[in-house]
Backbone atoms as SQL, in Angstrom:
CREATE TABLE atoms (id INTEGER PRIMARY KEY, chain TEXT, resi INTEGER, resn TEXT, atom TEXT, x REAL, y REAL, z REAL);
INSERT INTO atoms VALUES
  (1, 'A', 1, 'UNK', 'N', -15.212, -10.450, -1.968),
  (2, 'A', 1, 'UNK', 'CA', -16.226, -10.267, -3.001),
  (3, 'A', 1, 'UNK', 'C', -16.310, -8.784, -3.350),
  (4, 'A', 2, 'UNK', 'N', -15.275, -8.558, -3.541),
  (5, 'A', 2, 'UNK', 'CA', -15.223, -7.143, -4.168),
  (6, 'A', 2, 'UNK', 'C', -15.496, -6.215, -5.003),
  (7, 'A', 3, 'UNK', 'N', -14.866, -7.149, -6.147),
  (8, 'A', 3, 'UNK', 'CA', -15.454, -6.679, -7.868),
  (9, 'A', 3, 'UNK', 'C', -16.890, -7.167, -7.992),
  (10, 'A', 4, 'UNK', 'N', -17.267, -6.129, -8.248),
  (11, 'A', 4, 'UNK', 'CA', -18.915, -6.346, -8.579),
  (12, 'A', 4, 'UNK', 'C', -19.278, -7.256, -9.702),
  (13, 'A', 5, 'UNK', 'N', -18.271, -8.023, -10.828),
  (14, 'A', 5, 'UNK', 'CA', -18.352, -8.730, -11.633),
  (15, 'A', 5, 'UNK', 'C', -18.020, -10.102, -10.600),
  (16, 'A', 6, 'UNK', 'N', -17.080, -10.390, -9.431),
  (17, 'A', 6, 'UNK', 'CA', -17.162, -11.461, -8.782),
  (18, 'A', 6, 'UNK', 'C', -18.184, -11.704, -7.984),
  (19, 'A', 7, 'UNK', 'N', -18.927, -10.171, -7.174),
  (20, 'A', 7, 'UNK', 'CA', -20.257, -10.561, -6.850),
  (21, 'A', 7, 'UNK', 'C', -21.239, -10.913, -7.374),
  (22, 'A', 8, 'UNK', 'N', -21.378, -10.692, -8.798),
  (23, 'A', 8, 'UNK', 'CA', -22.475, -10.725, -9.800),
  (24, 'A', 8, 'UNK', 'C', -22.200, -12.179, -9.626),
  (25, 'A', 9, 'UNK', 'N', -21.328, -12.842, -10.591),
  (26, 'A', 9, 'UNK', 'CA', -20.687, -14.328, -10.526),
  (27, 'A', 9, 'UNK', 'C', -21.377, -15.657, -9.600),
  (28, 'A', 10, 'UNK', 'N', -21.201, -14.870, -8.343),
  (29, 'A', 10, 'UNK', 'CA', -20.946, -15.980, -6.793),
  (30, 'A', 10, 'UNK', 'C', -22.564, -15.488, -6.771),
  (31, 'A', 11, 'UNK', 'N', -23.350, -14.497, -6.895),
  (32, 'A', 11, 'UNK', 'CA', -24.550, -14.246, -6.530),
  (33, 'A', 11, 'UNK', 'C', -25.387, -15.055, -7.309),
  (34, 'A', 12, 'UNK', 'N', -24.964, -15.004, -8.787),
  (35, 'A', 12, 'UNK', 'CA', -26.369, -15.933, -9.504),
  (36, 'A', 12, 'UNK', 'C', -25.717, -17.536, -9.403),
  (37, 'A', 13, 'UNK', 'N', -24.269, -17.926, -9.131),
  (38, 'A', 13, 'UNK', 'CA', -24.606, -19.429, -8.479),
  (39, 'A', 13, 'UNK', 'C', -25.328, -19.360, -7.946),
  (40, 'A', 14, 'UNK', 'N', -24.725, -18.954, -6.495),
  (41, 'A', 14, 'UNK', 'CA', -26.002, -19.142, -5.027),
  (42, 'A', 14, 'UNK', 'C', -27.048, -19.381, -5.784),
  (43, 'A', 15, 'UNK', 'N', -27.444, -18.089, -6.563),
  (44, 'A', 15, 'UNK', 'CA', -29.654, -18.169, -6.568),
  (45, 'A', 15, 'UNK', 'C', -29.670, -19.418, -7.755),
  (46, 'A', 16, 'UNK', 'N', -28.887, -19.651, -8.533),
  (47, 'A', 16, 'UNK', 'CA', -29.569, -20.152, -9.880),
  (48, 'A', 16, 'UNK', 'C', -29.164, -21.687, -9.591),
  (49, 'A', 17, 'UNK', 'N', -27.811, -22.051, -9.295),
  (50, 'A', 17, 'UNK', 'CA', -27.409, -23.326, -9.015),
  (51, 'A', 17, 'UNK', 'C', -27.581, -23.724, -7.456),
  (52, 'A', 18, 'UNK', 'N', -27.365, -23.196, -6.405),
  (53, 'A', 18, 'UNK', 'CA', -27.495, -23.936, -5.268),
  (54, 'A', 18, 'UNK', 'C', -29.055, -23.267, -4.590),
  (55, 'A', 19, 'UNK', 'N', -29.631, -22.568, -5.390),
  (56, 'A', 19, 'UNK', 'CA', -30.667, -22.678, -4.934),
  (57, 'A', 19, 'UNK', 'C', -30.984, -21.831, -3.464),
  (58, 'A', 20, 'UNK', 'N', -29.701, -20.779, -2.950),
  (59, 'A', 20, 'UNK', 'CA', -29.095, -20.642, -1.569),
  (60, 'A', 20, 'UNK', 'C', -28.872, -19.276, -1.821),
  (61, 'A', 21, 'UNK', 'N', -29.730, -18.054, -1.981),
  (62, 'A', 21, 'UNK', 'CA', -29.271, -16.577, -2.242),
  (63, 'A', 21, 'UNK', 'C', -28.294, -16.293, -1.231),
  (64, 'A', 22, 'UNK', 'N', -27.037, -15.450, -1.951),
  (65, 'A', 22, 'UNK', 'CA', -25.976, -14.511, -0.855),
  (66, 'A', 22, 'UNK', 'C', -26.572, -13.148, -0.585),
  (67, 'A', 23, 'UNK', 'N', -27.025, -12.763, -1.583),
  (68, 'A', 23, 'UNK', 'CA', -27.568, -11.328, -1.786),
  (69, 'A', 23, 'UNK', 'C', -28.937, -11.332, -2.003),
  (70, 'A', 24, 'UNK', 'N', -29.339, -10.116, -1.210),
  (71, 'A', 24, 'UNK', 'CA', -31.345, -10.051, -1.809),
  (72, 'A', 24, 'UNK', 'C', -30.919, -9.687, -2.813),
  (73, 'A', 25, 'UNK', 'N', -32.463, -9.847, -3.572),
  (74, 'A', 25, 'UNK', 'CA', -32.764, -9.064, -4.616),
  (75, 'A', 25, 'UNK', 'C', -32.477, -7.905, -4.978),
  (76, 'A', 26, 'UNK', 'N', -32.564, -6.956, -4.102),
  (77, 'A', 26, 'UNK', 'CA', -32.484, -5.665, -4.546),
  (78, 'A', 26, 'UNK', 'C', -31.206, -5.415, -4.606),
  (79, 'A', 27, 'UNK', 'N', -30.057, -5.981, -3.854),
  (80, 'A', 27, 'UNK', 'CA', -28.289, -6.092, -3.726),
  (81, 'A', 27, 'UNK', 'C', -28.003, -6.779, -5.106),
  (82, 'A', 28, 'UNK', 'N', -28.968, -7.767, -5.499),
  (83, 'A', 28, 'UNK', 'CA', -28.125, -8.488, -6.658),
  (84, 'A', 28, 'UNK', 'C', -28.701, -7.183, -8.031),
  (85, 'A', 29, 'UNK', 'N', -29.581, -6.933, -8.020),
  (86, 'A', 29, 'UNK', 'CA', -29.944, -6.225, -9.155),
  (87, 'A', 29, 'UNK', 'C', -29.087, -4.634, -9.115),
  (88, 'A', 30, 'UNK', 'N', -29.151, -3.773, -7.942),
  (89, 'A', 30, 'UNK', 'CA', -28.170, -3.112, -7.974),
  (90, 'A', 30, 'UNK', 'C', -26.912, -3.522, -8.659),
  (91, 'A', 31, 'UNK', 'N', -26.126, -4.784, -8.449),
  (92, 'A', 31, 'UNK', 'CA', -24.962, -5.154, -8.812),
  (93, 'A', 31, 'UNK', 'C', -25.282, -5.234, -10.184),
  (94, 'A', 32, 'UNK', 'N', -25.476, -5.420, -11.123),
  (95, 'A', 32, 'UNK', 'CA', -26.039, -5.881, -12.107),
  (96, 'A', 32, 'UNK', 'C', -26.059, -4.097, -12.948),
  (97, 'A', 33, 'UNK', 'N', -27.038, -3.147, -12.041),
  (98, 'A', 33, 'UNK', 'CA', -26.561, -1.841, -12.279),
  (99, 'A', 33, 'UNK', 'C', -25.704, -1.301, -12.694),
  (100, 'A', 34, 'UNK', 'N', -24.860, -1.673, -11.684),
  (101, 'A', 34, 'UNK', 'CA', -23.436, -0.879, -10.983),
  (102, 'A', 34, 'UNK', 'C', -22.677, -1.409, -12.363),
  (103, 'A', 35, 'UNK', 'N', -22.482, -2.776, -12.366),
  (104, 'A', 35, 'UNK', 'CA', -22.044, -3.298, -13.636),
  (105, 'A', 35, 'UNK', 'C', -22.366, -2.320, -15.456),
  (106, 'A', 36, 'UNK', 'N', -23.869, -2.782, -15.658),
  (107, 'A', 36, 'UNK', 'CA', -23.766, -1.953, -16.730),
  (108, 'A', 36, 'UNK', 'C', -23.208, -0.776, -16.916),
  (109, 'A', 37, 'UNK', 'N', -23.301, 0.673, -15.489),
  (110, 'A', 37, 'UNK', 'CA', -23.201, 1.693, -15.280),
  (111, 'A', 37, 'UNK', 'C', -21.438, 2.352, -16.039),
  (112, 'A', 38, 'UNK', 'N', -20.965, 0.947, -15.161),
  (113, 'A', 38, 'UNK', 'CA', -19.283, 0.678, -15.720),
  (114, 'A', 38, 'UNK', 'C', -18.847, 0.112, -16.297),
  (115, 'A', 39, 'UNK', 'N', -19.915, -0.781, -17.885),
  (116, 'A', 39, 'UNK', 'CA', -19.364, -1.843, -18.313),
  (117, 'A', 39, 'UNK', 'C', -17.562, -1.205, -19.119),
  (118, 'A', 40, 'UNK', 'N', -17.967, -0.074, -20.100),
  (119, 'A', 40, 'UNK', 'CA', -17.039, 0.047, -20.763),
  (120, 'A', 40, 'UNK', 'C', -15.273, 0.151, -19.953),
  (121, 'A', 41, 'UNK', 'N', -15.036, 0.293, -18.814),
  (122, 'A', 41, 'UNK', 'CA', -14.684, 0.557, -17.724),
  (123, 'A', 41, 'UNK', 'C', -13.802, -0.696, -16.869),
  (124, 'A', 42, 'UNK', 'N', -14.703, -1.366, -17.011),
  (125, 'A', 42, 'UNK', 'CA', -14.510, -2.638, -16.152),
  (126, 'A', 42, 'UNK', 'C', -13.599, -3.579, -16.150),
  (127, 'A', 43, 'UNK', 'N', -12.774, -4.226, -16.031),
  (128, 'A', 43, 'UNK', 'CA', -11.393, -5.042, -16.231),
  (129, 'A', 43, 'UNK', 'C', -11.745, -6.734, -15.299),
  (130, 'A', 44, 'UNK', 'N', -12.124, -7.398, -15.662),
  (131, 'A', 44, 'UNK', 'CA', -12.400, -8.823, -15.089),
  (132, 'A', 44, 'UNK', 'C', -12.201, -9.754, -15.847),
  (133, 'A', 45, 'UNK', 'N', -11.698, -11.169, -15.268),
  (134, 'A', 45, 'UNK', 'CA', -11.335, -12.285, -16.403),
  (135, 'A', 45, 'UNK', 'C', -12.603, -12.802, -16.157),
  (136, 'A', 46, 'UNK', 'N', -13.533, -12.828, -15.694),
  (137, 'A', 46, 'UNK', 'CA', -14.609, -13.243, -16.486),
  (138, 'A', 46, 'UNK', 'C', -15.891, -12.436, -17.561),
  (139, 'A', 47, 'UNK', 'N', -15.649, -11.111, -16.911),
  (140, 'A', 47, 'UNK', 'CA', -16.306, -10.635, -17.951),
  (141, 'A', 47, 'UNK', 'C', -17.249, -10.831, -19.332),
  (142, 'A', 48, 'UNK', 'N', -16.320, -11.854, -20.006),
  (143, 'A', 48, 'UNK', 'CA', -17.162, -12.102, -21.302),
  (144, 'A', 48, 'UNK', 'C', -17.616, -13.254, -21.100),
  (145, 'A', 49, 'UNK', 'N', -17.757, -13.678, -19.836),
  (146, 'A', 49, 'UNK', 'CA', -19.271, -14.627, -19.862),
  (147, 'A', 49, 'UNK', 'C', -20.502, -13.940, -19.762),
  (148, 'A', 50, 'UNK', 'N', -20.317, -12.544, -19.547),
  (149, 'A', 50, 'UNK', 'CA', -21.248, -11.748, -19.078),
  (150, 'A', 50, 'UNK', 'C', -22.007, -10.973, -20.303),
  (151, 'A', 51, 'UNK', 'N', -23.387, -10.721, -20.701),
  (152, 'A', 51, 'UNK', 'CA', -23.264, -10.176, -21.735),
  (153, 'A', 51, 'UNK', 'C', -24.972, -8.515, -21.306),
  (154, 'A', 52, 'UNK', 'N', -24.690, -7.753, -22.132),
  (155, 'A', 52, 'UNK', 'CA', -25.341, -6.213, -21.243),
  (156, 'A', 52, 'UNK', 'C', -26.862, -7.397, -20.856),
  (157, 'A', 53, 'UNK', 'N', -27.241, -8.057, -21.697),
  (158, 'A', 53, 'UNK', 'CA', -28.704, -8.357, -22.175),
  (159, 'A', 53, 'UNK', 'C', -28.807, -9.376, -21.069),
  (160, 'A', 54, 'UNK', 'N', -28.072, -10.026, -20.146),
  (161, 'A', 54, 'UNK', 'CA', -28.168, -10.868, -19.353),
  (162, 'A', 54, 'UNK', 'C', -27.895, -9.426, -17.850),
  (163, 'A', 55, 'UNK', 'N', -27.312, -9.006, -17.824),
  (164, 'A', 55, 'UNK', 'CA', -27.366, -7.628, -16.684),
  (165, 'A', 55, 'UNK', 'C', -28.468, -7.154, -16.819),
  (166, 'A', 56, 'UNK', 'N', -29.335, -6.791, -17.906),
  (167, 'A', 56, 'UNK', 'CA', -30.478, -5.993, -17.874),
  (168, 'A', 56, 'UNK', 'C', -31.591, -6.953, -17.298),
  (169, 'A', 57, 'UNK', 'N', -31.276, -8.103, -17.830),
  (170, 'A', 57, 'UNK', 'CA', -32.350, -9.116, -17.282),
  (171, 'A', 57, 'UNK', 'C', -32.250, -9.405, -15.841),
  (172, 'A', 58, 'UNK', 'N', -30.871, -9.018, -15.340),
  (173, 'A', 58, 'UNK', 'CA', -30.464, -9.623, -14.196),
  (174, 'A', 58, 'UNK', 'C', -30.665, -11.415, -14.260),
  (175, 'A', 59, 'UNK', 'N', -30.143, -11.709, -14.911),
  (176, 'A', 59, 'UNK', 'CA', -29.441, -13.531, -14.811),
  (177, 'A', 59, 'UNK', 'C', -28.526, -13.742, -15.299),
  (178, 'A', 60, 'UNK', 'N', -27.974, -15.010, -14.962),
  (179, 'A', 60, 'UNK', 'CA', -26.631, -15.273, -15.666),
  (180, 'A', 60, 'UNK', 'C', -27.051, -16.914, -16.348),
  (181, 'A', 61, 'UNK', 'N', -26.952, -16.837, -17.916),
  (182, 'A', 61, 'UNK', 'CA', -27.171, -18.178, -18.239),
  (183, 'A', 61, 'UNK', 'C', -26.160, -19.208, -18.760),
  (184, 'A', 62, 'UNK', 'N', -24.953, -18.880, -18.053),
  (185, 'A', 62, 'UNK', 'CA', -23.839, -19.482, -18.691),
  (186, 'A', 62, 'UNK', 'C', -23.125, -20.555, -17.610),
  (187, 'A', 63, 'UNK', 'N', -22.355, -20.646, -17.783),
  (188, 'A', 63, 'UNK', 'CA', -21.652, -21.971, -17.361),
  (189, 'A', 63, 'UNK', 'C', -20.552, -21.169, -16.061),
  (190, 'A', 64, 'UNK', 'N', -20.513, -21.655, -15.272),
  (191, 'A', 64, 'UNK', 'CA', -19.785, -20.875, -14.292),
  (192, 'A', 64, 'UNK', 'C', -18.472, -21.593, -13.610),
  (193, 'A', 65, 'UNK', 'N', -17.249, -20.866, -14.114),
  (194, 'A', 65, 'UNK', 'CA', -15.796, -21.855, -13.619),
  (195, 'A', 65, 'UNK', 'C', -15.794, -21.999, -11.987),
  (196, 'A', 66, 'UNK', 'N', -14.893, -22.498, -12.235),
  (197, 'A', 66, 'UNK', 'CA', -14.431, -23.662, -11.044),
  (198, 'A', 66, 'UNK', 'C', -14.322, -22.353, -10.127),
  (199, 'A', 67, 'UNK', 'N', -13.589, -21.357, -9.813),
  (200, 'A', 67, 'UNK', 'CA', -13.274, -20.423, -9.449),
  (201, 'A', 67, 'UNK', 'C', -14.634, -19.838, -8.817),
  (202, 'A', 68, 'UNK', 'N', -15.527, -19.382, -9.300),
  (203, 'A', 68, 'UNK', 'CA', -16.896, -19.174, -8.821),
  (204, 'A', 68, 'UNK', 'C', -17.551, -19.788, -8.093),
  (205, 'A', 69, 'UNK', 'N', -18.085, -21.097, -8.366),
  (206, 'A', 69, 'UNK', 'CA', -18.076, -22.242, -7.261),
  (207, 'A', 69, 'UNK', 'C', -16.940, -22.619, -5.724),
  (208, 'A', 70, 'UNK', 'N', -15.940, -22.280, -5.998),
  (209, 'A', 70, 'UNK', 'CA', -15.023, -22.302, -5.100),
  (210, 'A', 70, 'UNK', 'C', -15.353, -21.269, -4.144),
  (211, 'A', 71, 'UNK', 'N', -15.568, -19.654, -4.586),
  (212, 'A', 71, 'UNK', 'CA', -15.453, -18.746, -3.712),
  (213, 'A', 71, 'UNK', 'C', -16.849, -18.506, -3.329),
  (214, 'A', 72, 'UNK', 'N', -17.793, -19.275, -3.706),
  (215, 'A', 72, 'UNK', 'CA', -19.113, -19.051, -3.141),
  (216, 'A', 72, 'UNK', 'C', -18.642, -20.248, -1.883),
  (217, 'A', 73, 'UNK', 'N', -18.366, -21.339, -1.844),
  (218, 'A', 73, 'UNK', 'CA', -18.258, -22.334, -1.074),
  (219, 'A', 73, 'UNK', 'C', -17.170, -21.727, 0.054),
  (220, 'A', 74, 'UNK', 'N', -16.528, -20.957, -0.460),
  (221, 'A', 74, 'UNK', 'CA', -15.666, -20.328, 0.838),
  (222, 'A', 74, 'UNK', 'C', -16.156, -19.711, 1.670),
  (223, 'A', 75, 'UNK', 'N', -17.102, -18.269, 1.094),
  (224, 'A', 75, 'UNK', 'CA', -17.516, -17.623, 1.464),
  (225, 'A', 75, 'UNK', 'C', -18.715, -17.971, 2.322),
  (226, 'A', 76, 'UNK', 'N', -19.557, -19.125, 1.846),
  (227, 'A', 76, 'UNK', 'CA', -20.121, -19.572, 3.160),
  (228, 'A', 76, 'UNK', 'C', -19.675, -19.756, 4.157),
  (229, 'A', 77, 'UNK', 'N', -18.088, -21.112, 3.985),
  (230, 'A', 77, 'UNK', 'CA', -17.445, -21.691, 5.004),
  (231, 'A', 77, 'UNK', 'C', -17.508, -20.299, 6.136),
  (232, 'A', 78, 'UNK', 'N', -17.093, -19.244, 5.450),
  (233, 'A', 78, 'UNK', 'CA', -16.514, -17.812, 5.979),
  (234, 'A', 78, 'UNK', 'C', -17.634, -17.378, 7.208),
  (235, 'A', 79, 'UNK', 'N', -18.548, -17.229, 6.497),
  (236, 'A', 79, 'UNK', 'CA', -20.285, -16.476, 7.021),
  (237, 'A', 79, 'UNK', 'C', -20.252, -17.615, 7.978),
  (238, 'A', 80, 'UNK', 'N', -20.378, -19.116, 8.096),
  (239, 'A', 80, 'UNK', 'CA', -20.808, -19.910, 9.067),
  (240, 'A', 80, 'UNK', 'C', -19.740, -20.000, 10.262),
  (241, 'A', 81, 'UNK', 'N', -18.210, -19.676, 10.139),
  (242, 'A', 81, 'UNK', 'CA', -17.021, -19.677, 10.775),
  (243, 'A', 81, 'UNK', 'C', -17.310, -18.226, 11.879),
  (244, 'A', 82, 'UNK', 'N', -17.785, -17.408, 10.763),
  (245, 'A', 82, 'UNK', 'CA', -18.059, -16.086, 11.925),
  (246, 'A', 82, 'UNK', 'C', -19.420, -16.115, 12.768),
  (247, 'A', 83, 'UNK', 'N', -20.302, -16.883, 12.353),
  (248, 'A', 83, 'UNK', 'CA', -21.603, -17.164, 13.179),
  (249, 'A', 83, 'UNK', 'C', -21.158, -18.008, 14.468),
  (250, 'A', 84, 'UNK', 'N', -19.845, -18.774, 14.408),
  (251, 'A', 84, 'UNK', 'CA', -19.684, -19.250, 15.688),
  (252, 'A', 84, 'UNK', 'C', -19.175, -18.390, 16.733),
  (253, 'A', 85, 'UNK', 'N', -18.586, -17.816, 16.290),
  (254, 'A', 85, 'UNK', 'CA', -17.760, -16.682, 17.059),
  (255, 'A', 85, 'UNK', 'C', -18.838, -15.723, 17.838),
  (256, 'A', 86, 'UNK', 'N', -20.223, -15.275, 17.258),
  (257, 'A', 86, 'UNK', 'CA', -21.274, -14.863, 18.110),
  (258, 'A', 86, 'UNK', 'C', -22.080, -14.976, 19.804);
């Protein structure tokens, strides 16, 4: 979860569709920052689901690919795989 446009992505599933935050608040809105800070800058294939007025608001009201859903569902698998290891 690197690109701050894939964290943005996987962060407002979690909160908006599964109901299941990855990031607090203050991590997701930073991201959201960081984003505008670098929009002109920025290189992501999703990008133009993204628009400044939805970053400023901090939400995402669009439709989110398969790809997004996938790597949020990993990334749990991931977080719960390393909680055993504790």
């Amino acid at each position: 979860m690197k690109h701050p446009i894939s964290r943005y992505m996987m962060a407002s599933y979690a909160y908006y569709v599964e109901d299941d935050p990855i990031l607090s608040d203050a991590m997701f809105d930073q991201c959201a920052k960081n984003i505008l800070e670098h929009w002109d800058t920025l290189e992501h294939p999703h990008k133009h689901l993204l628009s400044k007025d939805m970053l400023e608001a901090g939400t995402y009201l669009g439709k989110y690919p398969e790809i997004v859903k996938n790597a949020v569902a990993n990334y749990r698998s991931t977080i719960h795989e390393d909680i055993k290891f504790i």
